[in-house]
C-alpha positions as CSV (number, residue, x, y, z in Angstrom):
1,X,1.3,50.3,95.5
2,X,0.0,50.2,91.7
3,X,-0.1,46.5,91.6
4,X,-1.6,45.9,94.7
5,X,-4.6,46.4,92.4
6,X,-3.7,44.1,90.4
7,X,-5.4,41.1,92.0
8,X,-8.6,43.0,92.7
9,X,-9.6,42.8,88.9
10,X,-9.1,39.1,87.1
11,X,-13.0,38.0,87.2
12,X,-14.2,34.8,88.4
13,X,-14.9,34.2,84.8
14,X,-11.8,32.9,83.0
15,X,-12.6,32.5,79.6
16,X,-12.5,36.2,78.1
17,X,-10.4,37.0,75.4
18,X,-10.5,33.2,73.9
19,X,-11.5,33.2,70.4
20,X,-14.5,31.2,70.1
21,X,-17.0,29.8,67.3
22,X,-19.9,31.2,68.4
23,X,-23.8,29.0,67.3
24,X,-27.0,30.7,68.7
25,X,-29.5,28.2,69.5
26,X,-33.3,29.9,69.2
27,X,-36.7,28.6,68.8
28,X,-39.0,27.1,71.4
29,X,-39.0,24.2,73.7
30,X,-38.1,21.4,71.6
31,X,-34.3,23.7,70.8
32,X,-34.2,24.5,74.7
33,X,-34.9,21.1,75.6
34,X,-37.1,18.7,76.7
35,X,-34.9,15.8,76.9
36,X,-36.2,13.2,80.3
37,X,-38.2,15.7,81.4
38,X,-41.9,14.0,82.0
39,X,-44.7,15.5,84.1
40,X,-42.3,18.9,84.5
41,X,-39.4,16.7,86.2
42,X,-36.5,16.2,84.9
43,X,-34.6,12.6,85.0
44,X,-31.4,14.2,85.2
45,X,-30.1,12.0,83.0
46,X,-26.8,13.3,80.6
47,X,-25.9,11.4,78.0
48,X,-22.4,10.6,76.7
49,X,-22.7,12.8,73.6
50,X,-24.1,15.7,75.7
51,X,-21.4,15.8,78.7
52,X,-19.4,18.8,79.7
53,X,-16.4,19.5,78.1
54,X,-13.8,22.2,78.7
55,X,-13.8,23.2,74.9
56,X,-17.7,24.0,74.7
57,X,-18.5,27.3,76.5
58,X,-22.1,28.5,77.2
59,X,-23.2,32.1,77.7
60,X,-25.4,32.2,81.0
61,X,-28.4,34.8,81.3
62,X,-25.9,37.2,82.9
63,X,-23.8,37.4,79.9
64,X,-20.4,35.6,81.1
65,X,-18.7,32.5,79.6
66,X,-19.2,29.6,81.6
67,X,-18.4,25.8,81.0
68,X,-21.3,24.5,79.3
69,X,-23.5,22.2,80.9
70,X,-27.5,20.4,80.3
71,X,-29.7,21.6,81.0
72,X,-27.9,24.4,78.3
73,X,-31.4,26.7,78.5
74,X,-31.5,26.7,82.5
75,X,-31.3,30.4,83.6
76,X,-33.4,31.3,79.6
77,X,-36.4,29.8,79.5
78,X,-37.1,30.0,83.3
79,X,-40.6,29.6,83.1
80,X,-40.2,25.8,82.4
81,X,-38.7,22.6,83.4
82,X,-35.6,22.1,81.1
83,X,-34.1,19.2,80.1
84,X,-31.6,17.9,77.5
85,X,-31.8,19.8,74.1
86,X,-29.7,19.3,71.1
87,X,-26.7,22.2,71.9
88,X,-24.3,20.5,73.5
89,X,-24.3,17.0,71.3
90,X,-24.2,19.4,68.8
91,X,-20.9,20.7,70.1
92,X,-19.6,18.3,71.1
93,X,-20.4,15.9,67.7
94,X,-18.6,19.3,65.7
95,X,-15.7,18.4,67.8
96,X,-15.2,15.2,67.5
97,X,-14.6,16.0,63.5
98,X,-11.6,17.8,64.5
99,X,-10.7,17.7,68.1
100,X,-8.0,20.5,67.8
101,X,-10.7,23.1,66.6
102,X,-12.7,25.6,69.2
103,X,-13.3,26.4,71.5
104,X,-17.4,26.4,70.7
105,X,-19.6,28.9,72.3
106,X,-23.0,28.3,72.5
107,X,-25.7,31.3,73.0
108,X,-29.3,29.7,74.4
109,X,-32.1,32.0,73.5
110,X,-34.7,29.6,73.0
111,X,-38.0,29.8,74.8
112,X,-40.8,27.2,75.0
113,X,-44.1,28.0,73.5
114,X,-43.5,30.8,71.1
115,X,-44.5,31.3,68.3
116,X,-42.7,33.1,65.1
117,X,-45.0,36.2,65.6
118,X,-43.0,36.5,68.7
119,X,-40.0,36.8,67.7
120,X,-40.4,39.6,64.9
121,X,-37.9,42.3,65.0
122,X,-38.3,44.7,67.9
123,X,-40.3,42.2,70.5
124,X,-38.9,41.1,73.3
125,X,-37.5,37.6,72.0
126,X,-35.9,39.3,69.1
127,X,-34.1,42.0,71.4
128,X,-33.2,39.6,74.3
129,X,-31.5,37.3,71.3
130,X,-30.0,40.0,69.4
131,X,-28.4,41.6,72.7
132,X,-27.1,38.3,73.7
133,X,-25.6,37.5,70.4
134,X,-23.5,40.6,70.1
135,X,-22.6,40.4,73.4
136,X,-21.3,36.8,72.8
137,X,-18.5,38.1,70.2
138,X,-17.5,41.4,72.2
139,X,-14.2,39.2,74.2
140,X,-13.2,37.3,71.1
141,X,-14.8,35.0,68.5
142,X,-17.2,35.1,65.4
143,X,-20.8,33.8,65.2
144,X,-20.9,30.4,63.1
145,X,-24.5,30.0,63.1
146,X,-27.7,30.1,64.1
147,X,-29.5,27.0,65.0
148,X,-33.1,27.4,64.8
149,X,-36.3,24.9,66.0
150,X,-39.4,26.5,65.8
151,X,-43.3,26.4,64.8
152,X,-45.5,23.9,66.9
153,X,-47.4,26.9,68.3
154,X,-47.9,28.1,64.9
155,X,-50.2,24.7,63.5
156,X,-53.2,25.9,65.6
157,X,-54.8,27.5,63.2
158,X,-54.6,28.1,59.5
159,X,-53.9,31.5,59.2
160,X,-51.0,31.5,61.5
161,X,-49.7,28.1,59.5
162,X,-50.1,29.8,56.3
163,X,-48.2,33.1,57.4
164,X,-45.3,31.1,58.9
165,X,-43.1,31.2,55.9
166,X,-43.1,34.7,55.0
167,X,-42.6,35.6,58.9
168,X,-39.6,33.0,59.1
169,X,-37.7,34.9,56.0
170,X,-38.2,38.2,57.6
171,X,-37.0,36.7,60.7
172,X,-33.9,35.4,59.1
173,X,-33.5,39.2,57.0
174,X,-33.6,40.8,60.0
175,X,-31.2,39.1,62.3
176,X,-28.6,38.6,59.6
177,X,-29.1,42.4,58.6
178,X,-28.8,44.0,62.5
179,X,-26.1,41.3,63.2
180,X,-24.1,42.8,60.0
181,X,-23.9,39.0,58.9
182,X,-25.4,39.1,55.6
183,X,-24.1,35.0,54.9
184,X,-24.6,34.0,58.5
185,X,-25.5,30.1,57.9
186,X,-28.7,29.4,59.3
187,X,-29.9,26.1,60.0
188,X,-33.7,25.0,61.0
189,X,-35.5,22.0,62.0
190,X,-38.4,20.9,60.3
191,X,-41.0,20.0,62.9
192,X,-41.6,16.4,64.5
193,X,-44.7,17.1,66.4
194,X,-46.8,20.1,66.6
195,X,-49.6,21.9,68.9
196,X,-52.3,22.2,66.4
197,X,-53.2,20.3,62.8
198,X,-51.7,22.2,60.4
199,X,-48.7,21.1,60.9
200,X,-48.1,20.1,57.0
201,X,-48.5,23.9,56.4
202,X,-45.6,24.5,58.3
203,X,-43.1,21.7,57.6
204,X,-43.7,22.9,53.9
205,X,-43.0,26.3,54.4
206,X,-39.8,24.9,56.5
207,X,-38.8,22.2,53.8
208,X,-39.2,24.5,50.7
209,X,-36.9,27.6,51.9
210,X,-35.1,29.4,49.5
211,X,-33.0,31.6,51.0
212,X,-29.0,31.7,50.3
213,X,-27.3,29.8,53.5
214,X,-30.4,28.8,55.0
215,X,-30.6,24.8,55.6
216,X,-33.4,21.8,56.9
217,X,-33.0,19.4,58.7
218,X,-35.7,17.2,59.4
219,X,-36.8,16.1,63.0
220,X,-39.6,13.7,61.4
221,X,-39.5,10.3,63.1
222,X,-37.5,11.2,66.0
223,X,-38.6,9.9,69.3
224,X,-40.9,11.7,70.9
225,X,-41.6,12.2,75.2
226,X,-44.9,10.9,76.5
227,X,-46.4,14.1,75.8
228,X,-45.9,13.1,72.0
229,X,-44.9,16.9,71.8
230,X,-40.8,17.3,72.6
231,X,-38.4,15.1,71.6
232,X,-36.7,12.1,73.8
233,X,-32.8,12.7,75.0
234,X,-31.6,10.1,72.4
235,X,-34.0,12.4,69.9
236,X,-32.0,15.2,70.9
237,X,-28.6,13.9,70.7
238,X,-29.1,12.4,67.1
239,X,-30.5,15.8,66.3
240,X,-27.9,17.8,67.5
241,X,-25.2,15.1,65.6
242,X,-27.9,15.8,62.5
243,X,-27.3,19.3,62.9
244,X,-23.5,19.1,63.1
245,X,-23.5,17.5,59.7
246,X,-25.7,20.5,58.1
247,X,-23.0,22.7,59.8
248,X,-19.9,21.2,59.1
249,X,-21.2,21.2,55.8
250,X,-21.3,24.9,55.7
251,X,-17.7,25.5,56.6
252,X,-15.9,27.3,53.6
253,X,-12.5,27.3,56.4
254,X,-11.6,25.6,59.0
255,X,-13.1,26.6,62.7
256,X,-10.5,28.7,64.3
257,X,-8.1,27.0,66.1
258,X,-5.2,29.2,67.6
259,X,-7.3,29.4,70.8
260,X,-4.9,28.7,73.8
261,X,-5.7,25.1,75.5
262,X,-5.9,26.8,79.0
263,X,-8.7,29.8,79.7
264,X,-6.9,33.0,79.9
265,X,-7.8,34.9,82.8
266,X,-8.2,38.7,81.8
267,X,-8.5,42.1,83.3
268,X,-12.1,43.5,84.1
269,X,-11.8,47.2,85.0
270,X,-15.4,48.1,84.3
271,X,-16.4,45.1,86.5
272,X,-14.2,46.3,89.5
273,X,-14.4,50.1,88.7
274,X,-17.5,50.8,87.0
275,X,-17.1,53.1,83.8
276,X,-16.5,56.8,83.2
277,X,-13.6,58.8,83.9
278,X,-11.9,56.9,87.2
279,X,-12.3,53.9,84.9
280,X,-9.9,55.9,81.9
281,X,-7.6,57.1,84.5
282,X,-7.0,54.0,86.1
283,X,-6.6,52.3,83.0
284,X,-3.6,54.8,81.9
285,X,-1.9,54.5,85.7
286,X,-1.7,51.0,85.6
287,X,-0.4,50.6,82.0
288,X,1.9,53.2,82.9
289,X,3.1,51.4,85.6
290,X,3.3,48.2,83.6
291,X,5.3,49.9,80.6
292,X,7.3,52.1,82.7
293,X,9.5,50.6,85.4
């Protein structure tokens, strides 16, 4: 009789308990993607570098692993039309160094049109990103990363340009502090286009960082959408292959890679059962019943 519940709790989802190397992607539009979208349509179109594969995961807005697939920022920034960002070229560029390492996980956060006084500690950005982050490691894996493309909203005026780089360090403080990740790399693009004319304020506070694992890369020449504001799909891919240089570069080891080939289905109780005390006893009858035939 014990086993007949056995069935009733392997989730849908079948990638628990795989170790993964875990990049959070944040920022605004331009890191959620804008790739082919024109007049808030998207072409549809996936390039080669950013196709599905089984070894790059993607943490959906309910929390559970999930094959990654463009647009990456789908169910996140659900306010706007996504399209093709640089996540999964990213992933899939870090792979192709070493085929045998992974599995990747990628985290979206990013929303479009934000600026960096948004996503201060203890706002909504901040909290959504911080609860998906730790929820990202809790079934197996260790945050790499994080992949930051930010700012455009913060060249309209002056003041906000001038602010951005003393904002972006506390940013950066404060996630590595409440992730308990005082090294985490952290990798940011300098901006291409902007929203406002300061955008020389910004770039400079982006370009002259000095913080201890913090890196730029520079999105400055890229090809641009007709909007001249987000960044073309072939933009994005050579970004995210741009970004997977800065990142291998920032590898002290080598990416983890005594993750089974094959997902790994695993047992759910809370998601069957709920949590409290039925949850503890059922766990103890059915390891009983396991250990003790």
């Amino acid at each position: 009789m014990l086993f007949c519940f056995v069935p009733l709790i392997f989730l849908s989802s079948t990638y628990g308990y795989q170790y993964k190397n875990i990049i959070i992607l944040a920022g605004q539009s331009n890191m959620s993607g804008r790739g082919g979208v024109i007049n808030e349509t998207w072409d549809g179109f996936i390039p080669p570098q950013s196709k599905s594969n089984p070894s790059v995961l993607r943490l959906s807005a309910g929390l559970t692993w999930i094959e990654a697939e463009e647009p990456l920022h789908k169910d996140i920034d659900i306010n706007k039309t996504c399209g093709v960002g640089p996540g999964l070229a990213f992933a899939n560029y870090v792979l192709s160094k070493d085929p045998k390492q992974g599995p990747i996980g990628l985290v979206p956060c990013a929303i479009g049109g934000t600026s960096i006084a948004e996503w201060a500690r203890g706002g909504f950005l901040y909290n959504q990103m911080a609860k998906r982050a730790k929820a990202a490691f809790l079934d197996g894996g260790t945050i790499r990363a994080i992949l930051w493309y930010q700012g455009e909203s913060d060249t309209v005026t002056k003041e906000e340009a001038d602010r951005y780089g003393e904002r972006l360090e506390r940013f950066i403080d404060d996630v590595r502090s409440d992730l308990q990740l005082p090294t985490i790399p952290f990798i940011q693009v300098a901006l291409a286009t902007a929203m406002g004319p300061y955008i020389d304020i910004v770039r400079g506070a982006q370009l002259g960082m000095d913080l201890p694992n913090v890196q730029c890369v520079d999105a400055k020449g890229l090809a641009l959408e007709p909007d001249q504001l987000h960044l073309s799909t072939p933009s994005q891919v050579k970004l995210g292959e741009m970004l997977g240089d800065a990142f291998v570069g920032t590898i002290s080891s080598p990416l983890h890679s005594l993750a089974p080939t094959k997902p790994i289905p695993y047992l759910d109780f809370q998601h069957c059962f709920g949590s409290g005390p039925l949850l503890r006893i059922l766990w103890m009858v059915l390891l009983y019943g396991l250990f003790h035939q």
